[in-house]
C-alpha positions as CSV (number, residue, x, y, z in Angstrom):
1,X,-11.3,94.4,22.5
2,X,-13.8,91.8,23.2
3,X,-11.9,88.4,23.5
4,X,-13.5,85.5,20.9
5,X,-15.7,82.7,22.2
6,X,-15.5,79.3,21.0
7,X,-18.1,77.8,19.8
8,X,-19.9,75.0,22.4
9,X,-21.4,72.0,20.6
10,X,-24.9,71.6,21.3
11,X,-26.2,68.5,23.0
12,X,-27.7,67.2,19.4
13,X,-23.4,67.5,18.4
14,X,-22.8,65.4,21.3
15,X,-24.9,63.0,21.0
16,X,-24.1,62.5,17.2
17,X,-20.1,62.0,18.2
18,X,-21.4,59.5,21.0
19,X,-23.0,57.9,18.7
20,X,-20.1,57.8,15.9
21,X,-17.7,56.7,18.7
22,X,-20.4,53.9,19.9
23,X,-20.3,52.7,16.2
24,X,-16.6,52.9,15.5
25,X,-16.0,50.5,18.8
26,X,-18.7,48.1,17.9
27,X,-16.9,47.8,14.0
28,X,-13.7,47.4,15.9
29,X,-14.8,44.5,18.1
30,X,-16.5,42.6,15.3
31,X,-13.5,42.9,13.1
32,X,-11.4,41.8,15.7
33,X,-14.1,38.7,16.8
34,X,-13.9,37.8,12.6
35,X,-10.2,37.9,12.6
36,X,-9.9,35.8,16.1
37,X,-12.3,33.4,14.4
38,X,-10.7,33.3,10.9
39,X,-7.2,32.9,13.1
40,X,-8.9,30.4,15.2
41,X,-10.1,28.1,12.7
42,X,-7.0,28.4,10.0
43,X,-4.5,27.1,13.1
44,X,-7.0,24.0,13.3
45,X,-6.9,23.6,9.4
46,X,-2.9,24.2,10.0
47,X,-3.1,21.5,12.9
48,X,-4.9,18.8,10.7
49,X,-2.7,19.4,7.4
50,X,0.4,18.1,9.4
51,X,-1.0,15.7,11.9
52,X,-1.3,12.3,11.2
53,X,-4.5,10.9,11.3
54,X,-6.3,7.4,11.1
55,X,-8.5,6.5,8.6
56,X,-12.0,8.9,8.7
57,X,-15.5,6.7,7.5
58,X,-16.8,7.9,4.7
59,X,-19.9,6.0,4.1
60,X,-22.4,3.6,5.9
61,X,-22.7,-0.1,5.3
62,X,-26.6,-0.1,5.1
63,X,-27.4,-3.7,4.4
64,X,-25.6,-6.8,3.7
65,X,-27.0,-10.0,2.2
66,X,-25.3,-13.1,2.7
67,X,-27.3,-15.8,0.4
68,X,-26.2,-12.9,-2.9
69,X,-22.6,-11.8,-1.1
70,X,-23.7,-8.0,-2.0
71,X,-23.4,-5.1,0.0
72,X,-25.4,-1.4,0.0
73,X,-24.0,1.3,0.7
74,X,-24.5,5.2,1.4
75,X,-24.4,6.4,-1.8
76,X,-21.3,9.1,-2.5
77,X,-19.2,10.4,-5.4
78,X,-16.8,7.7,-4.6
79,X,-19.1,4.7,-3.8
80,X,-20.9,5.0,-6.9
81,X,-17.6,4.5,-8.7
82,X,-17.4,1.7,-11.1
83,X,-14.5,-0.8,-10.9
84,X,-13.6,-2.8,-7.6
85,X,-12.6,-1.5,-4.6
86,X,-11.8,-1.8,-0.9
87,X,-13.5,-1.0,2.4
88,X,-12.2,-0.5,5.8
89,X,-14.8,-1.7,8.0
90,X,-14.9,-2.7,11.7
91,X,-16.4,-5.9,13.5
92,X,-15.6,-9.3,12.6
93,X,-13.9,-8.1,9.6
94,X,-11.8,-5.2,9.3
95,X,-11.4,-5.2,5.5
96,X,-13.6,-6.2,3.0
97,X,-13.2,-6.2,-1.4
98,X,-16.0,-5.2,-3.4
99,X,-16.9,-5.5,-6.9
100,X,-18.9,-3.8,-9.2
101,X,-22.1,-1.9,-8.5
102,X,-25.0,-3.8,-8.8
103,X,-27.9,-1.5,-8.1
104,X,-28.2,2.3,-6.9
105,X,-30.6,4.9,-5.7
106,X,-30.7,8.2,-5.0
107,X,-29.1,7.6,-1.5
108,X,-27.7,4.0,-1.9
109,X,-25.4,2.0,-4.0
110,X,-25.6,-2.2,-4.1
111,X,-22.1,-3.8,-4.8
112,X,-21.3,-7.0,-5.4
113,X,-18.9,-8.5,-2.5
114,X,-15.4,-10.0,-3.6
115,X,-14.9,-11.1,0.1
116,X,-16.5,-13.8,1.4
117,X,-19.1,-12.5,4.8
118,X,-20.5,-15.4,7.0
119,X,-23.9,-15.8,8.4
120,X,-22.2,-15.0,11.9
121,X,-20.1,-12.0,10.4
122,X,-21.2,-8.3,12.2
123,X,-20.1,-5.3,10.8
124,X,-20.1,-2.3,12.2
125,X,-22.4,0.4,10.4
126,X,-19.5,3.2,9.9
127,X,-16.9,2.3,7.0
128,X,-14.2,3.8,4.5
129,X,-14.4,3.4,1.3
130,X,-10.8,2.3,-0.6
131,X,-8.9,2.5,-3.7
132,X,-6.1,0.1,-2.1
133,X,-7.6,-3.5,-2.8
134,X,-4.8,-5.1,-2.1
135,X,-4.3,-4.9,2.1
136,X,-1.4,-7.3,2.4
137,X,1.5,-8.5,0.1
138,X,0.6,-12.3,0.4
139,X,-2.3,-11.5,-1.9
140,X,-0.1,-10.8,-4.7
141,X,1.4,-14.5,-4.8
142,X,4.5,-12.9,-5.7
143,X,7.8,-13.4,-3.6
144,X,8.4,-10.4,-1.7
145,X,10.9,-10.0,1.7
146,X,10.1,-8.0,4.8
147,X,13.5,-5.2,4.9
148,X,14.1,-2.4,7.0
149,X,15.5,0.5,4.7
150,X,18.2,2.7,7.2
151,X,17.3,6.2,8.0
152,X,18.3,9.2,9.8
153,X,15.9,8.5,12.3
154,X,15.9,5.0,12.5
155,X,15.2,1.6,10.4
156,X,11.6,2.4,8.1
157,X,9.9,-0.8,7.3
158,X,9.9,-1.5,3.8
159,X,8.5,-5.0,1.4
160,X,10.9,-5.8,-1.3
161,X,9.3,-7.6,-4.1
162,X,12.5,-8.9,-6.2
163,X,11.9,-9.7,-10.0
164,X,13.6,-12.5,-12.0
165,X,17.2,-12.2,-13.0
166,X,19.6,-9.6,-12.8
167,X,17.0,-6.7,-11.3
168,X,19.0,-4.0,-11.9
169,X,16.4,-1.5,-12.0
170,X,13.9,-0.4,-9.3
171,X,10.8,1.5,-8.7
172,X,10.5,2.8,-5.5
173,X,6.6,3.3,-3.9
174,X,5.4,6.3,-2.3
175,X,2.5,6.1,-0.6
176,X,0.1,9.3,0.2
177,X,-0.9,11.1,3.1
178,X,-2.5,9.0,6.1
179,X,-2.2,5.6,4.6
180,X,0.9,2.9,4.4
181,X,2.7,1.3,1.9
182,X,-0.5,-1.1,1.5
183,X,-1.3,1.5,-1.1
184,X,0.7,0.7,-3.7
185,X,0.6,-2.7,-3.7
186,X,-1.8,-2.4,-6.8
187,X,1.4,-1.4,-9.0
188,X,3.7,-4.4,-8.1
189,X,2.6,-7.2,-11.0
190,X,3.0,-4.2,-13.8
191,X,6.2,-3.5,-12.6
192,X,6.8,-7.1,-11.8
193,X,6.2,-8.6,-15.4
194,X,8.8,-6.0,-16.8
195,X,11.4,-7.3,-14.8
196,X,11.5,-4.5,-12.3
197,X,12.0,-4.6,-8.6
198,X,9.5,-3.2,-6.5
199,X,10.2,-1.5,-2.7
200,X,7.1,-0.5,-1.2
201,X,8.7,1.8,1.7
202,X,7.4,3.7,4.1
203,X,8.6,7.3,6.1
204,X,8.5,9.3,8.8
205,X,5.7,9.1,10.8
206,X,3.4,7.3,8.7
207,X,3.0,4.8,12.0
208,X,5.0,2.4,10.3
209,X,8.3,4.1,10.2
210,X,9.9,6.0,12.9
211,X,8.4,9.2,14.5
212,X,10.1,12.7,14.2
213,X,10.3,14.9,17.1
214,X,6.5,16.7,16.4
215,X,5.8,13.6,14.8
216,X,4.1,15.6,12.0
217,X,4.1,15.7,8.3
218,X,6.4,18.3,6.4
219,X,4.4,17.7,3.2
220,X,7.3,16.7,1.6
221,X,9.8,18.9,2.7
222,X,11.7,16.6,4.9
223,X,9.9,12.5,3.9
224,X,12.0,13.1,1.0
225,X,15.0,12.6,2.7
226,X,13.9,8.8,3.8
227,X,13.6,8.3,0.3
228,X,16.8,9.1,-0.8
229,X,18.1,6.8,1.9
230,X,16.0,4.0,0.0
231,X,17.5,4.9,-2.9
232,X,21.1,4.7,-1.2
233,X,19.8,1.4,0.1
234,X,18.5,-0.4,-3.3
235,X,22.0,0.8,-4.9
236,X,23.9,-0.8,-2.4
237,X,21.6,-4.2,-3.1
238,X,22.4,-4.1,-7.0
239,X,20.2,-1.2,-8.3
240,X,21.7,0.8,-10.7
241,X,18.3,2.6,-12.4
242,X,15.7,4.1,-9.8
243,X,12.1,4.7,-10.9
244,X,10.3,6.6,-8.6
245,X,6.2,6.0,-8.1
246,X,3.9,8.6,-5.8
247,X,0.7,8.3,-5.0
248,X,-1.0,11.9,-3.6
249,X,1.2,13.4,-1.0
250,X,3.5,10.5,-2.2
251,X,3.9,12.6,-5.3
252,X,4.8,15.9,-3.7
253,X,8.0,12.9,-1.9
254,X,8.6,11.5,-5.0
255,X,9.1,14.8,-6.9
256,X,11.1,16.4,-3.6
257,X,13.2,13.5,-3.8
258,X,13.9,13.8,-7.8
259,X,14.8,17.6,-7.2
260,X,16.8,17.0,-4.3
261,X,18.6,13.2,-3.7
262,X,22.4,13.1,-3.5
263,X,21.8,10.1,-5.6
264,X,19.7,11.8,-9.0
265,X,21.8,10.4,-11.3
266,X,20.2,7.1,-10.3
267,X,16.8,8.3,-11.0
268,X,15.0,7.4,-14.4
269,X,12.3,8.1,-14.3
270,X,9.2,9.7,-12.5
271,X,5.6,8.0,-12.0
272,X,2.7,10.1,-10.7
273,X,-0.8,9.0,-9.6
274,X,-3.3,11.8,-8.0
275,X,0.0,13.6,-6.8
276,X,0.1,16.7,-4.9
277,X,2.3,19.4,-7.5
278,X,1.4,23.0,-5.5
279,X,0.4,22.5,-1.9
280,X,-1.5,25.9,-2.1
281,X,-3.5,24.9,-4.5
282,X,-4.5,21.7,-2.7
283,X,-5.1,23.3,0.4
284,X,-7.2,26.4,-1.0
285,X,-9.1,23.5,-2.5
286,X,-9.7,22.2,0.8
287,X,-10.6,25.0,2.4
288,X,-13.5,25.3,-0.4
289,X,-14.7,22.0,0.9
290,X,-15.0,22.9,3.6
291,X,-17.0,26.1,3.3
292,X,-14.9,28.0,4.8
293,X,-14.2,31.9,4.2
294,X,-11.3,32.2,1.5
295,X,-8.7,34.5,3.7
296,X,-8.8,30.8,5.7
297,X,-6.2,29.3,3.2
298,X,-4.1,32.0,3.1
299,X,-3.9,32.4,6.4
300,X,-3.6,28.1,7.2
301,X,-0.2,28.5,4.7
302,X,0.6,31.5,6.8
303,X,0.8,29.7,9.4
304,X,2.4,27.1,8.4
305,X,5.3,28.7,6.8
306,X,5.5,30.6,9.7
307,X,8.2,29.5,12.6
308,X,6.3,31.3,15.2
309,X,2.8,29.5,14.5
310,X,4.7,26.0,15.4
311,X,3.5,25.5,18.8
312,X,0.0,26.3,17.9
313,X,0.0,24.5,14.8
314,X,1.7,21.7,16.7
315,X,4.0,21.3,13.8
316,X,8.0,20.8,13.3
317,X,9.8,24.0,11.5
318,X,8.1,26.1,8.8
319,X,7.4,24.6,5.7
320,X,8.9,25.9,2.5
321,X,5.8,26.0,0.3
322,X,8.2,27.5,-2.4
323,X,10.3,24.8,-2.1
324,X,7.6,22.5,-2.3
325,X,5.5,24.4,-5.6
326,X,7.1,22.4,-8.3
327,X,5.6,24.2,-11.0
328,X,7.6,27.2,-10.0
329,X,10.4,24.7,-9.8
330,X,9.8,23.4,-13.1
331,X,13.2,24.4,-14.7
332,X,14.8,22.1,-12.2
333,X,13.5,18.6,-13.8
334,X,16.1,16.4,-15.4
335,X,13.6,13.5,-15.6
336,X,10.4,12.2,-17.6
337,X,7.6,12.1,-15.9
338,X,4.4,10.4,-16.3
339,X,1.4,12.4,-14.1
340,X,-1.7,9.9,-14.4
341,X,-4.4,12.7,-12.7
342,X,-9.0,12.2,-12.7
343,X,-10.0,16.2,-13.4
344,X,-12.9,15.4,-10.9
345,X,-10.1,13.8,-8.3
346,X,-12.3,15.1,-5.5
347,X,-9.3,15.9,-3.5
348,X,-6.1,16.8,-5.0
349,X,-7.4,19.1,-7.8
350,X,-5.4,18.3,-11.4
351,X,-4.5,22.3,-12.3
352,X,-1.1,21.6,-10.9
353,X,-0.5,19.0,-13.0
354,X,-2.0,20.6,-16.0
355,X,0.2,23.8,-15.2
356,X,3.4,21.4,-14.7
357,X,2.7,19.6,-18.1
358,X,2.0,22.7,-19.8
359,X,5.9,24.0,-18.2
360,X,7.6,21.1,-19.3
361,X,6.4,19.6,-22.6
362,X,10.2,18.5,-23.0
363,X,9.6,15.9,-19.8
364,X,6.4,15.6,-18.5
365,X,3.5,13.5,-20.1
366,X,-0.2,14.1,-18.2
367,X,-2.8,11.2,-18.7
368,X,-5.8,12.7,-18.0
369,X,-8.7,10.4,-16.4
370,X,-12.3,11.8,-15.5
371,X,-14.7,10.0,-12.9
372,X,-12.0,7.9,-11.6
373,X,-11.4,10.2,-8.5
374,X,-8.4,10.8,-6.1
375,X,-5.7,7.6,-6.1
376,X,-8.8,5.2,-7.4
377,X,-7.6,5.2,-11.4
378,X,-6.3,1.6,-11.2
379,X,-9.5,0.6,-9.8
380,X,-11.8,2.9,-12.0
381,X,-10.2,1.6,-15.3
382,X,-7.1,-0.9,-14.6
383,X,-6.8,-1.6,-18.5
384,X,-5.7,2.3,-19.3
385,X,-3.8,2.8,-16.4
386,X,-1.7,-0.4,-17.0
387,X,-1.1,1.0,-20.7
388,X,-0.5,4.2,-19.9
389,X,2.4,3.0,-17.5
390,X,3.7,0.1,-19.8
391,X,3.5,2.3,-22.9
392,X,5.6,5.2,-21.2
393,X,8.2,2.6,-19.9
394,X,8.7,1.0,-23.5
395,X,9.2,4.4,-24.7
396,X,11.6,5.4,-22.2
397,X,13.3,2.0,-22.2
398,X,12.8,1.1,-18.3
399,X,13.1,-2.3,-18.1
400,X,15.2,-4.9,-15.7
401,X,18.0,-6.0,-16.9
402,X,16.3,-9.8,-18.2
403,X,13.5,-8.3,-19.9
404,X,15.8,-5.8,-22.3
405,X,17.9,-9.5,-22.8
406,X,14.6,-10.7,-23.8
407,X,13.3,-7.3,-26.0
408,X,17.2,-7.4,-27.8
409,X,17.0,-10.9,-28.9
C-alpha cells in the first residue's frame, strides 16, 4: 500500500497565515497600548480625587477700573452668575468681593466691585472665582472664639461663634473638598438669629487641621470621624442638640457622620448644600468633563477601592464606595434632612440627591435651585435659601434654647 501524503500549503497559504498572525499581533499591541493608557490616565484621575490641592484659577481678570470700582472678567458659566460673590486673586490683594454684573459679552462679564482697589493696587491676571464671600470671621461682627476641637490625630482648628443665652443646640459646618472652614461662614447670622451655636471646624488634612499619614482625602470615609469628635467636643461645652451642615464633599462628612457617630442620638437634624450623596456618580460626572473615555471612571473607582492601587494612587487604604453611596444606605437615616441642590451644579450633579429624596420621602426634603451652580445658592438667591433653611427649622423645631423661651411665650 502506498502510504498517504499530507497536504503542503502553498506559498499563497503561507503568506495568508503570515499575514493573519501579522494582524492578530498588531490588535494585541494596540489593545494593550489603549488599556496602558486608559490605566495610565485613571491612576492620575485616582491621584487627584484624593490629593489635596490649592485653589485652581478659573477665570482672568481682564480689566479693572478704578474711578467706577468694576471689574471684567473672562466670561464663564459661573462668572456670569448673578448675585455677589468672591474672588481669589493674587498681587496686592489676595481677595476681592464682587457685586452684581454690570455688563457682559460673548467672552466677558463687567461686575460691580464690593472691595475697594486703589490706584496703586496690581492684580495679577489669573483668578478664582468664589461662592465663599465671607474670607474671615471678623467680617461677620458677630462674637466668635478661636478653639481647637481634639482629635485622633491631633487638635483641628475650629471658630466657635456662641449665640445668646442658654445655646443648647449647635450646628456643626462642614466644609467641601479643597477649601476651609471659610466656606461656611455665609451660614453663621441664619443660624445665629435662631439662637443656635455655630462651630465652623475643620479635618484632616484640609491644611488647617492635622495631616494623616498619606495626607489624602478618604472622601468621607474616615473625615467623619473628626466630626464625631466635634460633636463629643460641643456636648461636653453644653450642647445637647447637634445640627449638622455640609457643603459638597462636606455633605458626603456630614451624612458619614449621621450614619456612623457614637454620639447619633445628639444629632437633629441634617443640612445639605451641593453635597456629594454617590461618589460614583460624581466622579463618572467628572470624567465626562473631562472628555475622557467612559471605562476611565470605572476604572479611577477601581482603583481606588482597590488596596493594591495605593501606592500608585498615592492614597491611604481603599475606599468603601459602598459605604460611602448613601442612597443604597438610605434605610439607615434616622434624621430629617434638608438637601438645598442647583440641577445645573456644574460639578456635583443633583441625581443623587433626587434618588435620596425619592428613597426617603419620610426624612429627606430636596430644594431644588437651577442656575445657581455648585455651593454658590446663597449667593445666587440669599432670600430662598435663607427661607428654605429657616422654614425647615421652624418645622422641625430646631431652635436654641432662648429663642423656643421666646416662640412659647
Amino acid at each position: 500500500m502506498m502510504a498517504s501524503r499530507r497536504a503542503v500549503p502553498g506559498s499563497a497559504t503561507l503568506r495568508r497565515f503570515a499575514l493573519l498572525r501579522t494582524l492578530v499581533v498588531a490588535l494585541a499591541s494596540a489593545l494593550a497600548g489603549v488599556l496602558a493608557m486608559l490605566s495610565f490616565v485613571s491612576i492620575r484621575m485616582a491621584r487627584r480625587v484624593v490629593t489635596p490641592a490649592g485653589r485652581r484659577p478659573d477665570t482672568r481678570i481682564l480689566d479693572v477700573d478704578v474711578a467706577a470700582q468694576t471689574i471684567t472678567l473672562g466670561r464663564t458659566p459661573d462668572t456670569m452668575l448673578p448675585g455677589r460673590y468672591g474672588l481669589f486673586t493674587t498681587g496686592t490683594a489676595d481677595y476681592l468681593k464682587i457685586g452684581s454684573v454690570l455688563a457682559e459679552t460673548d467672552t466677558t462679564v463687567k461686575r460691580k466691585l464690593l472691595t475697594q482697589v486703589g490706584l496703586q493696587a496690581e492684580l495679577g491676571a489669573e483668578a478664582a472665582f468664589s461662592g465663599w464671600y465671607y474670607q474671615r470671621p471678623e467680617e461677620l461682627h458677630l462674637p466668635f472664639r478661636d478653639v481647637q476641637v481634639p482629635s485622633a490625630l491631633g487638635p483641628c482648628p475650629a471658630w466657635e461663634f456662641p449665640a445668646e443665652g442658654d445655646a443648647d443646640t449647635w450646628v456643626i459646618q462642614i466644609h467641601g473638598r479643597g477649601t476651609t472652614r471659610a466656606e461656611c461662614l455665609r451660614a453663621v447670622p441664619l443660624f445665629h438669629a435662631r439662637g443656635i451655636t455655630s462651630l465652623l471646624v475643620s479635618y484632616r488634612n484640609d491644611g488647617e487641621a492635622p495631616r494623616s499619614r498619606t495626607g489624602t482625602y478618604a472622601l468621607g470615609a474616615t473625615e467623619w470621624r473628626d466630626i464625631d469628635a466635634a460633636i463629643a467636643w460641643a456636648r461636653r461645652r453644653g450642647a445637647t442638640r447637634i445640627i449638622l451642615m455640609g457643603w459638597s464633599m462636606g455633605g458626603a462628612i456630614a451624612l458619614q457622620a449621621a450614619l456612623g457617630s457614637a454620639h447619633r442620638e445628639m444629632i437633629a437634624g441634617v443640612v445639605l448644600d451641593s453635597p456629594v450623596v454617590d461618589w460614583r456618580i460624581v466622579l463618572s460626572y467628572q470624567a465626562r468633563l473631562l472628555g475622557l473615555p467612559s471605562p476611565v471612571a470605572d476604572l479611577t473607582i477601581g482603583a481606588l477601592r482597590a488596596d493594591w492601587a495605593s501606592v500608585a494612587t498615592g492614597g491611604g487604604p481603599a475606599i468603601p464606595f459602598d459605604r460611602l453611596d448613601v442612597v443604597a444606605r438610605a434605610g439607615e437615616l434616622r434624621h430629617p434632612l434638608l438637601i438645598l441642590h442647583s440641577d445645573d451644579d456644574g460639578f456635583v450633579p443633583s441625581d443623587a440627591s433626587h434618588h435620596l429624596a425619592d428613597a426617603r420621602p419620610d426624612l429627606v426634603e430636596l430644594q431644588v435651585f437651577d442656575t445657581a451652580r455648585h455651593t454658590k445658592l446663597w449667593n445666587y438667591d440669599q432670600d430662598r435659601w435663607t427661607l428654605a433653611i429657616e422654614d425647615w427649622l421652624d418645622r422641625h423645631d430646631l431652635f436654641g434654647a432662648a429663642t423656643r423661651s421666646r416662640v412659647d411665650e
